[in-house]
C-alpha positions as CSV (number, residue, x, y, z in Angstrom):
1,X,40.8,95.9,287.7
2,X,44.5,96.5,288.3
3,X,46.3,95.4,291.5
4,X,49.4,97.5,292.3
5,X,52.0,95.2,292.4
6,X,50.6,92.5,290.4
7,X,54.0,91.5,289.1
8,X,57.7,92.5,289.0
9,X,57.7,95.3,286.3
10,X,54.9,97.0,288.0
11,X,56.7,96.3,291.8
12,X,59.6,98.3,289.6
13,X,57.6,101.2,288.4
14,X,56.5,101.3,292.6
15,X,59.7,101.1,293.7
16,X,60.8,104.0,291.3
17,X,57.9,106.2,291.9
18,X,58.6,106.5,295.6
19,X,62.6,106.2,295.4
20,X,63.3,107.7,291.8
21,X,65.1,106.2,289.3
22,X,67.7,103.3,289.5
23,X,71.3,104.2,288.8
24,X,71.9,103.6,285.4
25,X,75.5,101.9,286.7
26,X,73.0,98.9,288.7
27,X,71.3,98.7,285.9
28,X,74.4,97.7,283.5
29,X,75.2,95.0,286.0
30,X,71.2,93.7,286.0
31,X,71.1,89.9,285.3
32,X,67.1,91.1,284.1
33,X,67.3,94.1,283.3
34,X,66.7,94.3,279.9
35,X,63.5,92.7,280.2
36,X,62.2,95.7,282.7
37,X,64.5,98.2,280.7
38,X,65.8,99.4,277.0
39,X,68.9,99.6,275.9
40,X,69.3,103.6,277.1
41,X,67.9,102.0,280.1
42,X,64.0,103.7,279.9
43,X,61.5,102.0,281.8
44,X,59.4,99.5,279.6
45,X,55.7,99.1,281.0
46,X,54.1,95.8,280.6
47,X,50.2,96.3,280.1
48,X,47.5,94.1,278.5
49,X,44.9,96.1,276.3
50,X,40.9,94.7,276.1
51,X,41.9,91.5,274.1
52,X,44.6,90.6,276.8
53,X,47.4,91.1,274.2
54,X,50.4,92.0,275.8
55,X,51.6,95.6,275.1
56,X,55.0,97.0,275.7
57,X,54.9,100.9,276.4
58,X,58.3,103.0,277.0
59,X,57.6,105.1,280.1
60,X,59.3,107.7,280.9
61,X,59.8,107.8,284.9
62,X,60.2,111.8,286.5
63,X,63.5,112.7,287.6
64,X,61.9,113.5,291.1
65,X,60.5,110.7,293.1
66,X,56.8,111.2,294.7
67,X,57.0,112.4,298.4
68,X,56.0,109.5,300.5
69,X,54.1,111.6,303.2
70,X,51.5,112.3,300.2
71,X,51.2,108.8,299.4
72,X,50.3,107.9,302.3
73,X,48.1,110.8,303.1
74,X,46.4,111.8,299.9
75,X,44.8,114.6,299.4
76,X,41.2,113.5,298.8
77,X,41.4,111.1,301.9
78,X,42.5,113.9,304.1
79,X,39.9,115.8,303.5
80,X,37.3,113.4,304.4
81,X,39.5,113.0,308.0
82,X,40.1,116.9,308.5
83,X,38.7,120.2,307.2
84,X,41.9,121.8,308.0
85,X,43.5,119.0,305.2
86,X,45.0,121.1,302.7
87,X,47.2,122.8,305.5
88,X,48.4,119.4,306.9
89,X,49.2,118.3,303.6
90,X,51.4,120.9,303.2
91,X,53.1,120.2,306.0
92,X,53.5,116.8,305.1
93,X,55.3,117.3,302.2
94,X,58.1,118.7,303.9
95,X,59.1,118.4,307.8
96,X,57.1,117.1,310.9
97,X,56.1,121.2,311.9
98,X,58.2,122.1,315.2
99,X,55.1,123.4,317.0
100,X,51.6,122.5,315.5
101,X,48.7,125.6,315.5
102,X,45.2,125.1,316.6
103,X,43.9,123.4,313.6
104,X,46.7,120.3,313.7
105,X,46.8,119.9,317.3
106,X,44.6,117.3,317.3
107,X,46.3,115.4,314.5
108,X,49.5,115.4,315.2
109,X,49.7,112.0,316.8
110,X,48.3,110.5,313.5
111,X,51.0,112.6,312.0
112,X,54.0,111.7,313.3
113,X,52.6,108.0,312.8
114,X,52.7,108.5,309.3
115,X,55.8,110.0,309.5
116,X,57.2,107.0,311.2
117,X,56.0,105.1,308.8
118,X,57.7,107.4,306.1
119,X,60.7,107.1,307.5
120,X,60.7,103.6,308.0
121,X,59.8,102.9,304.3
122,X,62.2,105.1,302.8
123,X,64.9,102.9,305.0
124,X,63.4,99.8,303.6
125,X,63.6,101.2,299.9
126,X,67.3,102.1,299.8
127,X,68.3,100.1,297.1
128,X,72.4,99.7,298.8
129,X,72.4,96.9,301.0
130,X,75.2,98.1,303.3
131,X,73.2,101.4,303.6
132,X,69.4,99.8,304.0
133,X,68.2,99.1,307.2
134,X,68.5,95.9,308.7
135,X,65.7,93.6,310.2
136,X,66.9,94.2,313.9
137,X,67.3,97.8,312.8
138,X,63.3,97.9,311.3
139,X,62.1,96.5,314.4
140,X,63.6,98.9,316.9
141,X,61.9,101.3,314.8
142,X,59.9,103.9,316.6
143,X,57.1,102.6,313.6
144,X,57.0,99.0,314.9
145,X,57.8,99.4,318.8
146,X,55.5,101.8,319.2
């Protein structure tokens, strides 16, 4: 059974599927990075196959980073909440809509919750310290002080 996040190199391959890649300049600098990275800096996947070998597989990561509104929401889940699904998905991936119709009236509370929560995480996930939101920052947070 596989636990996302059951150890650093697959907390990485997270990180990068919601943020994107890391700058191959951090990497350089990386005390451990060559054991998450080659040397042309590709993503190395640690995986165990059915003897519990250890395998090493290159993965290539995609140049653009997974939208986190669709994370959260996914497409199979939001249909079970809401026929009208595949339209709020839509809007998901892009901006909170201005004025909602009809069929997202009703969910647009649970909406801009998990737009919150976007927002929040994708402040949490900047990887520049100076530019990543602080604690006191996080918990003023529409998200949390709601």
């Amino acid at each position: 059974m596989h636990r996302l996040g059951r150890d650093n190199t697959d907390m990485l391959r997270l990180h990068m599927e919601i943020s994107g890649k890391f700058p191959t300049k951090m990497l350089r600098k990386g005390k451990f990075a060559h054991e998450h990275f080659t040397e042309d800096f590709k993503f190395k996947q640690r995986e165990f196959d059915s003897s519990d070998r250890e395998v090493v597989k290159v993965v290539l990561m995609p140049d653009q980073p997974k939208d986190l509104a669709t994370v959260l929401l996914p497409h199979n889940a939001s249909k079970k909440l809401n026929p009208s699904a595949v339209r709020i998905n839509a809007t998901l991936s892009k901006s909170p809509p201005a004025s909602p119709n009809a069929t997202t009236a009703c969910w647009q509370p649970q909406i801009d919750h998990i737009y919150q929560l976007r927002d929040l995480l994708l402040k949490i996930f900047i990887l520049d310290p100076r530019r990543r939101i602080t604690v006191e920052e996080a918990l003023k947070h529409p998200f949390v002080s709601r």
